[in-house]
C-alpha positions, -999 to 999 in steps of 0.1 A, spaced: 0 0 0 28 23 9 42 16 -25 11 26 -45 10 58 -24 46 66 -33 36 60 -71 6 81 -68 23 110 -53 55 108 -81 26 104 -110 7 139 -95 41 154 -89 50 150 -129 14 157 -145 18 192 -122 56 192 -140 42 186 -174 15 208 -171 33 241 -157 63 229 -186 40 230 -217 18 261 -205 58 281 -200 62 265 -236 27 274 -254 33 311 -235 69 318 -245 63 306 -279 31 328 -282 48 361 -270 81 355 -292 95 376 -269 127 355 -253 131 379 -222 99 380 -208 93 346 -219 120 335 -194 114 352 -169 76 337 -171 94 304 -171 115 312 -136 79 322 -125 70 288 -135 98 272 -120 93 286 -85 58 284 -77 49 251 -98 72 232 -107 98 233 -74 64 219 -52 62 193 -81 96 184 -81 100 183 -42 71 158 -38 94 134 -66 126 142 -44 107 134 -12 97 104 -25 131 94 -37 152 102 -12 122 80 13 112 53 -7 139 44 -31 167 54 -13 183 80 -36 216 88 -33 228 126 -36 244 125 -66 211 109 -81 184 134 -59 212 164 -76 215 152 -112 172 148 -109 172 183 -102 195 204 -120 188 181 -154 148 179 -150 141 209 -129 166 230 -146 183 241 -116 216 251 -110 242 232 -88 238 255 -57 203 257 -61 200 219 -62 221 219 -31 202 239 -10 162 218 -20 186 183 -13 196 201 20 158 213 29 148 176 14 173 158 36 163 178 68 121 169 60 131 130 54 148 130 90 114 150 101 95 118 93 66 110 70 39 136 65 60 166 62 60 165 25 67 195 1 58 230 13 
């Protein structure tokens, strides 16, 4: 049962991804405009996709036992972050797994 949970929660996590990812897409594509189109995308990136992408980690690091250098390369080469910024959500991620179960992303 604690398995199907886990799978549940990763399979919400990436429709959420995939959504916020195609609507940056359709939007920056629309406008043409590459400035404002990234900055809609950092937009994007903070209040969508990082909550997306922190329920995956979560998950990882509990369930399947993810080593850093996996839980890292998840997040800078899907998430598009950068190595210090994937530093700092494995360190936040690190401190909720030792919090115990139920503390999910925030």
């Amino acid at each position: 049962m604690k398995t199907l949970r886990i799978l549940i929660l990763v399979a919400m996590a990436w429709a959420l991804y995939a959504l916020a990812a195609s609507v940056a897409h359709a939007q920056a594509t629309a406008a043409g405009r590459h400035a404002a189109a990234q900055l809609e995308v950092r937009r994007i990136k903070a209040n969508e996709l990082l909550p997306a992408a922190r329920l995956v980690l979560d998950g990882g690091l509990r369930e399947f036992n993810w080593t850093r250098e996996e839980s890292l390369d998840y997040l800078v080469q899907y998430i598009g972050l950068t190595e210090a910024e994937a530093r700092r959500e494995l360190t936040a991620a690190e401190q909720r797994a030792r919090a115990g179960a139920g503390r999910g992303a925030r």
